[in-house]
N, C-alpha and C positions, 0 to 999 in steps of 0.2 A: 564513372563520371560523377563526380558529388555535385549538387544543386548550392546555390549559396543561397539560403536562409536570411528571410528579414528580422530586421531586431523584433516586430512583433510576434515573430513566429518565436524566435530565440525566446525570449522570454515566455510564452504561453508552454511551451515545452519543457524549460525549466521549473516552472512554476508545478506543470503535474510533476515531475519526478519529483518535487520537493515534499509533493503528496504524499509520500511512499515514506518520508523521513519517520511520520509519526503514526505508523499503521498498528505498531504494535501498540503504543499508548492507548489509540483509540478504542481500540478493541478490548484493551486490558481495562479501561477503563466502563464498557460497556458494560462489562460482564464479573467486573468487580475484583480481577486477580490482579495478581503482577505484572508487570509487564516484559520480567522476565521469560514469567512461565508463556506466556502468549509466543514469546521468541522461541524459547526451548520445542515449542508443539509446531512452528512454521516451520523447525530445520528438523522435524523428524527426533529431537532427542525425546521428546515425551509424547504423550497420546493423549489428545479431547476431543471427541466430535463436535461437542460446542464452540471448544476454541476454531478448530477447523470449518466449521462453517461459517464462523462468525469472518474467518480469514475470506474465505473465497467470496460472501457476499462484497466484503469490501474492493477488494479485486476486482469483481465483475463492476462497483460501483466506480472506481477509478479509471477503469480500458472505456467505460462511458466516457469521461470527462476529458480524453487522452486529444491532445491537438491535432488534427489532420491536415 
């Protein structure tokens, strides 16, 4: 059975997922790389603990902000 969703709901939910558009700038930008290399190390092509935890702190700070 699916629920039908308010526009304000609609929109607060889009708005986090939109979150997600710019995670790897963010990050690449924290920590002063590319942002590719930040990509490359979320899909497993390359390896940083830095980058990776700089990943998961953001994650854990986005599922906060997630609309319920």
């Amino acid at each position: 059975m699916h629920t039908k969703l308010t526009k304000s709901t609609m929109r607060a939910r889009l708005h986090w997922h939109r979150l997600f558009d710019g995670i790897h700038v963010r990050i690449a930008r924290q920590l002063r790389v590319d942002p590719s290399y930040v990509f490359r190390v979320g899909y497993g092509e390359r390896n940083s603990d830095k980058i990776m935890q700089a990943l998961e702190i953001e994650m854990k700070r986005l599922d906060r902000l997630k609309p319920r």
